[in-house]
C-alpha positions in Angstrom: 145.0 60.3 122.2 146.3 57.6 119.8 143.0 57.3 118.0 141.2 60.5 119.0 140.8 61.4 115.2 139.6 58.2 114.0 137.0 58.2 116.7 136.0 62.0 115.9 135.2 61.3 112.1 134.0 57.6 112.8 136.6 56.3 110.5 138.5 53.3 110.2 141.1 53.4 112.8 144.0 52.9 110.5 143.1 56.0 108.2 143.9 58.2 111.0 145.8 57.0 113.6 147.4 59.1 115.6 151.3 58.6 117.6 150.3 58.9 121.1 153.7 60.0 122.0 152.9 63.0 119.6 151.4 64.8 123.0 154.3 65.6 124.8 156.1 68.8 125.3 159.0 66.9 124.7 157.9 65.6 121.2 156.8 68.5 120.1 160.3 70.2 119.7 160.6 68.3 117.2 158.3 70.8 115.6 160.6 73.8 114.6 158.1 76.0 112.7 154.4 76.8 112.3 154.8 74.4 108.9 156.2 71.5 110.6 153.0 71.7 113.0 150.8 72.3 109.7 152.5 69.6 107.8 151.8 66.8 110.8 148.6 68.1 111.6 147.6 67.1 107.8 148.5 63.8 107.5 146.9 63.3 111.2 143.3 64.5 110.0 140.6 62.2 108.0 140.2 63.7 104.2 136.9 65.4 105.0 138.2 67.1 108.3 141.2 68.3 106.6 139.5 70.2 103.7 137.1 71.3 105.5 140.1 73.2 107.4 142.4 74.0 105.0 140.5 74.6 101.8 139.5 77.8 100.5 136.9 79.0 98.2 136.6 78.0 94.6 139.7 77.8 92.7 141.3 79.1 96.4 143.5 81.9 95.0 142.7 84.6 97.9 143.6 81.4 100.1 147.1 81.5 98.3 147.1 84.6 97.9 147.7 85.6 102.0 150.4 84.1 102.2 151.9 84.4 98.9 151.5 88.5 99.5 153.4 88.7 102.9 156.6 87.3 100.9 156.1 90.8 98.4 157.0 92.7 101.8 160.2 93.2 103.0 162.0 94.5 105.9 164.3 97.1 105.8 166.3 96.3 109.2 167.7 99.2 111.0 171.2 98.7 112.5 172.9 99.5 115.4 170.8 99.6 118.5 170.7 97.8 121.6 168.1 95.0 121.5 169.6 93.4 124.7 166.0 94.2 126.0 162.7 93.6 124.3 159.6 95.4 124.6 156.7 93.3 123.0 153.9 94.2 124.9 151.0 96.0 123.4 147.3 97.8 124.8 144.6 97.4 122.7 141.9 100.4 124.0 138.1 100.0 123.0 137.5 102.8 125.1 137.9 103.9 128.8 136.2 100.7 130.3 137.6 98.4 127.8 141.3 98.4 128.1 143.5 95.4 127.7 147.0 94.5 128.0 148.9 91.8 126.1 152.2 90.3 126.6 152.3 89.6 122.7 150.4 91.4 119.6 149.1 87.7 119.0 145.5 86.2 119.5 143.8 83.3 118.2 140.7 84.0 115.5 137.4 82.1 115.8 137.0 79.0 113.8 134.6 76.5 113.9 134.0 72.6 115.0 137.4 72.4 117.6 136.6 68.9 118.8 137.0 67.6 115.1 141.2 68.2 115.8 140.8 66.8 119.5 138.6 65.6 121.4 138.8 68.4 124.1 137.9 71.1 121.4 137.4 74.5 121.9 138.2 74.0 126.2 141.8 73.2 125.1 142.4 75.5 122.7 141.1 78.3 125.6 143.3 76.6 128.1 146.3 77.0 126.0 144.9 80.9 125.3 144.7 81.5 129.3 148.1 80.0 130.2 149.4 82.2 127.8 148.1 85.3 128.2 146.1 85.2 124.5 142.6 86.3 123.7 140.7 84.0 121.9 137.7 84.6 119.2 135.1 81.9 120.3 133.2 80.9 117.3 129.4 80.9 117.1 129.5 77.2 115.5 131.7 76.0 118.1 131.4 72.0 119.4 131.8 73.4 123.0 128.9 75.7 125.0 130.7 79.2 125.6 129.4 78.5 129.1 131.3 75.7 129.6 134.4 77.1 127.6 134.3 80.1 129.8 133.7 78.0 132.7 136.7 75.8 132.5 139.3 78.4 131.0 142.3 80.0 133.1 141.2 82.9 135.6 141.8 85.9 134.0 141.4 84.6 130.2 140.2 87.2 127.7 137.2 85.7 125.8 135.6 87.1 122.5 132.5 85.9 121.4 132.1 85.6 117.3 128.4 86.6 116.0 127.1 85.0 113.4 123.3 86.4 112.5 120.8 84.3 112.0 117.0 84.5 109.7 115.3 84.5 113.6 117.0 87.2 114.9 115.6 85.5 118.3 118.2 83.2 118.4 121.1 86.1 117.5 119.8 87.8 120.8 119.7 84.6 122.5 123.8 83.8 122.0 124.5 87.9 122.5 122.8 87.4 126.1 124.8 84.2 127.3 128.1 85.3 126.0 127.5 88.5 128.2 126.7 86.7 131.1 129.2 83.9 130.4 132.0 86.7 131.1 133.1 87.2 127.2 134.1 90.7 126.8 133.8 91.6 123.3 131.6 90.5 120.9 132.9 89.9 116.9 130.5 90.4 114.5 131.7 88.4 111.3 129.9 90.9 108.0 131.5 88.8 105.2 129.6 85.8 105.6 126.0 86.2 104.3 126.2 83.0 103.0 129.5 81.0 102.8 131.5 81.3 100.0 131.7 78.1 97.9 134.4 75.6 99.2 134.7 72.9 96.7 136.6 70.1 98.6 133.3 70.0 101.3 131.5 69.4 98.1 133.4 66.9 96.5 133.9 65.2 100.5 130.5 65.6 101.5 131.2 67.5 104.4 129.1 67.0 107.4 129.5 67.6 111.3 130.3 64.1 112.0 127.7 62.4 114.2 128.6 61.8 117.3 129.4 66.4 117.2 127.4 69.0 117.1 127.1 72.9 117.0 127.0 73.1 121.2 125.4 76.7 121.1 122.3 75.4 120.1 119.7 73.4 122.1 117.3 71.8 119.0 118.7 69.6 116.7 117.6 71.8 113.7 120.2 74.1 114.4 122.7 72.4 116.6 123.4 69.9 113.4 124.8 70.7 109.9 122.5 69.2 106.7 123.4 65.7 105.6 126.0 66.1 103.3 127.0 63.5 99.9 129.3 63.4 97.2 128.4 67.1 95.4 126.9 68.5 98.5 128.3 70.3 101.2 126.0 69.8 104.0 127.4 72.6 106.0 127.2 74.9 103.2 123.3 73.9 103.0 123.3 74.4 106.6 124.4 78.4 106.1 122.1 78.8 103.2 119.0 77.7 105.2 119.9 79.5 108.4 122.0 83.0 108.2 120.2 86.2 107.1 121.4 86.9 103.8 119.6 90.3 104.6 122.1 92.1 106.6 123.1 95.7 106.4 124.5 98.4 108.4 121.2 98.8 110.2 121.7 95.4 111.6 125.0 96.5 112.8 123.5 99.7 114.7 121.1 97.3 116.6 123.6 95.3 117.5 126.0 97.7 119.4 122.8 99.2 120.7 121.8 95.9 121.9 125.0 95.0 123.3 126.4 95.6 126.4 130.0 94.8 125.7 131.9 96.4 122.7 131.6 95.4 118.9 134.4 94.3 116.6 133.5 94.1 113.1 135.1 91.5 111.3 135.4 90.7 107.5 136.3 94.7 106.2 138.9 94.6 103.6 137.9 98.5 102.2 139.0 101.8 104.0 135.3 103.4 103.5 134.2 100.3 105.1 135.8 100.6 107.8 135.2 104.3 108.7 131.1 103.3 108.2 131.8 100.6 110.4 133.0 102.8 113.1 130.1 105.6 112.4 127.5 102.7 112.9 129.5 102.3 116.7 132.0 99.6 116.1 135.1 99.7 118.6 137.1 97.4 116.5 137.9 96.3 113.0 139.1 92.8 111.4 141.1 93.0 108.4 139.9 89.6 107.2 138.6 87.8 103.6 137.4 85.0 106.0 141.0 82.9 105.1 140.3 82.8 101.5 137.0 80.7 102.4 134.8 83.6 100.7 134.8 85.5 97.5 137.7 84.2 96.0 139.9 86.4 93.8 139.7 88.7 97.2 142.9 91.1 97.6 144.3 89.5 100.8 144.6 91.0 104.3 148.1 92.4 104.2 147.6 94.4 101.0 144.3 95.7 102.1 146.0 96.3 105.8 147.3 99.8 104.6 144.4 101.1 103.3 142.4 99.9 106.2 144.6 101.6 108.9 145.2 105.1 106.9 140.9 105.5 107.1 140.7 104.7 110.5 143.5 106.9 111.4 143.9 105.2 115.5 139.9 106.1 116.3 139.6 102.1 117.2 142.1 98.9 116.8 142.6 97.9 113.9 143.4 93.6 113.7 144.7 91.3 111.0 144.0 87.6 110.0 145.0 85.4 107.3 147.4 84.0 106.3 150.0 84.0 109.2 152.6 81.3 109.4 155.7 82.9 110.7 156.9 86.1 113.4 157.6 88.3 110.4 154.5 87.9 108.8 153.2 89.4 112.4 155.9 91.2 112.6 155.1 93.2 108.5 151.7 93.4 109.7 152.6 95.4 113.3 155.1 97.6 111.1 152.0 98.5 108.8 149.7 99.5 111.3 147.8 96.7 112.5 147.4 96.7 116.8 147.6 92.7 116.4 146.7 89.6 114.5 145.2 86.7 114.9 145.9 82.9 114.0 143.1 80.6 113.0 144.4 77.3 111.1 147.5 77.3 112.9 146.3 77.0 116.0 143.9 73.8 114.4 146.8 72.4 113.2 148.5 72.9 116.8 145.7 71.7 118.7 145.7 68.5 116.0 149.3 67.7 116.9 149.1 68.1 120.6 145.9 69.1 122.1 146.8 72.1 124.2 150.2 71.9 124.7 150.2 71.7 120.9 148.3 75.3 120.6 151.1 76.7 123.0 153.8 75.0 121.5 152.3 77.1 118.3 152.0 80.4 119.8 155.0 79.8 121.1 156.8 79.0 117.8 155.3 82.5 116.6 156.6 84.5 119.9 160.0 83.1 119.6 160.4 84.5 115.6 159.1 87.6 116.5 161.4 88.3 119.2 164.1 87.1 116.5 162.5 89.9 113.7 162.6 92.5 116.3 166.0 91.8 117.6 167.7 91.9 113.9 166.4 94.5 112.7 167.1 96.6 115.4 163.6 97.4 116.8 163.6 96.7 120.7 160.1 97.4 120.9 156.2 97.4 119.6 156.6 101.4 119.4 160.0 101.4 117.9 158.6 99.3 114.9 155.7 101.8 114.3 157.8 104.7 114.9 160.2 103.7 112.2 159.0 104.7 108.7 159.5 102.4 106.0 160.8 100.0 108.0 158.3 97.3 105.8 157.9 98.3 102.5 156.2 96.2 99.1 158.9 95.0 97.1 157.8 97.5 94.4 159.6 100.1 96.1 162.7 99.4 95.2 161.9 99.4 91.4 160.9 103.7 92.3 164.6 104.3 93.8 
């Protein structure tokens, strides 16, 4: 492990050396919050790794902004009930054949290029998902073959597949059929990502798939590499520009759930009339999601939009959250305004940085154990109690009404 980074970004070793005690269950207690795990995580990564994951588009307000905006909502605890017992278990129901059962409202969002945090990638991070009972969003511009992800995960893992569409709309149907038969059981469908928003730190750093990586879905080099980036230009961003089809529309969504054989979350809806057309056009599932602040910046983020979101869809599908997510109350708000669960992308980078897969769990775990805390004090023993108690999370504007 001690120089696992270094060798991923084929840098000096001393620019990212790594404590190889750091991957220890034991060690990692030392980590007593999502931000301790963020903060290490940071100074473990090479400068061109570490934008890439933690930058956001342009001046990377919307990237602020999500977690800025979860601190404008309060909880208004209730008092007096017995929380000896807690209840956090939650269903998610796509419909009758498509019916899951989680121990936590908690999964972990796609996000590209895993084996640039460890060398074990996207087959950790899974691992750490199936020991713990968590789906996991697989992304299409992962650095592991979903065959082999699926292959080597815990019996009894749940699996998402994140779409991505591409100009040869050969290849989209290509990924659709192997995820199927890989065993992935829902397929995500990410709509705000025609082209990728404009992330200035991969410009400034170049950023490039480092050599020795590439995009594992892919079989030709064309595809399976990003462009070769320099100082000014992204070479991932080039990458997108060449490759996805800045043509889609809601057509393209019909074909795909009549394509697929599994159900279709659509991911990237921050508007309630988007979301009702999304479930017209068949979707079984929405993502409140502005892509992590990594798209149009300025973007309301995913806890404002949440409410709006939920009131359109009024229960006919899921509804999930990302963005933004650092602590059990933030899942906590989001569970109290509607949302069926939430998912965790950086974190569980910055996790799987730290401590490979022990360092995802120790992450998920971290979030588990300050949502049990939320729930017990403010008197809400259970996933039902908290969305059966109005006004329980409120914006902090509505106190200047009373």
């Amino acid at each position: 492990m001690k120089r696992s980074i270094a060798l991923l970004s084929k840098l000096p070793e001393d620019a990212c050396t790594l404590n190889s005690s750091i991957n220890t269950t034991q060690n990692l207690k030392h980590f007593v919050s999502v931000g301790d795990v963020e903060t290490r995580a940071l100074d473990l990564l090479p400068k061109a790794v570490k934008g890439y994951y933690a930058s956001g588009a342009d001046d990377e307000n919307t990237l602020h902004r999500n977690r800025k905006a979860f601190a404008s909502y309060l909880i208004r605890p209730k008092i007096l009930v017995d929380v000896t017992t807690l209840n956090t278990k939650t269903s998610i129901r796509f419909d009758a054949k498509n019916v899951y059962n989680f121990d936590y409202p908690i999964g972990i969002a796609p996000s590209a290029f895993h084996c640039m945090a460890h060398p074990e990638g996207e087959i950790a991070t899974a691992r750490a998902a199936g020991e713990t009972g968590t789906p996991m969003i697989c992304s299409t511009l992962g650095t592991t073959r979903i065959e082999d992800i699926a292959a080597s995960s815990p019996p009894g893992t749940t699996l998402w597949y994140q779409l991505y569409v591409y100009k040869d709309r050969r290849i989209t149907e290509h990924l659709v059929k192997r995820a199927i038969a890989a065993g992935f059981r829902a397929l995500v469908l990410t709509v705000d990502a025609p082209t990728m928003g404009r992330r200035r730190a991969d410009e400034r750093n170049g950023f490039e798939l480092p050599s020795h990586l590439r995009m594992a879905n892919f079989d030709s080099e064309t595809l399976g590499r990003t462009f070769q980036g320099d100082t000014g230009k992204s070479g991932f961003g080039d990458y997108v520009k060449s490759m996805f089809d800045l043509s889609l529309t809601w057509d393209d969504l019909r074909w795909l759930v009549e394509f697929s054989q599994i159900p279709v979350i659509v991911k990237g809806v921050l508007r309630g009339c988007d979301a009702k057309k999304s479930i017209e056009y068949g979707a079984k599932g929405i993502i409140v999601s502005n892509h992590g602040g990594r798209q149009v910046d300025h973007a309301p983020s995913t806890i404002e939009a949440l409410p709006e979101v939920v009131k359109a869809v009024n229960g006919a599908v899921p509804v999930f959250l990302d963005g933004g997510i650092r602590a059990g109350t933030d899942i906590y708000k989001a569970i109290a305004l509607g949302a069926d669960m939430v998912f965790i992308g950086r974190p569980a980078l910055y996790g799987l940085t730290v401590g490979g897969s022990d360092g995802v769990k120790h992450v998920l775990n971290l979030l588990r154990t300050e949502f049990d805390y939320a729930m017990r004090l403010s008197c809400t023993p259970s996933i039902n109690a908290i969305r059966a108690t109005p006004n329980l999370v409120v914006h902090e504007s509505y106190f200047a009404k009373l």
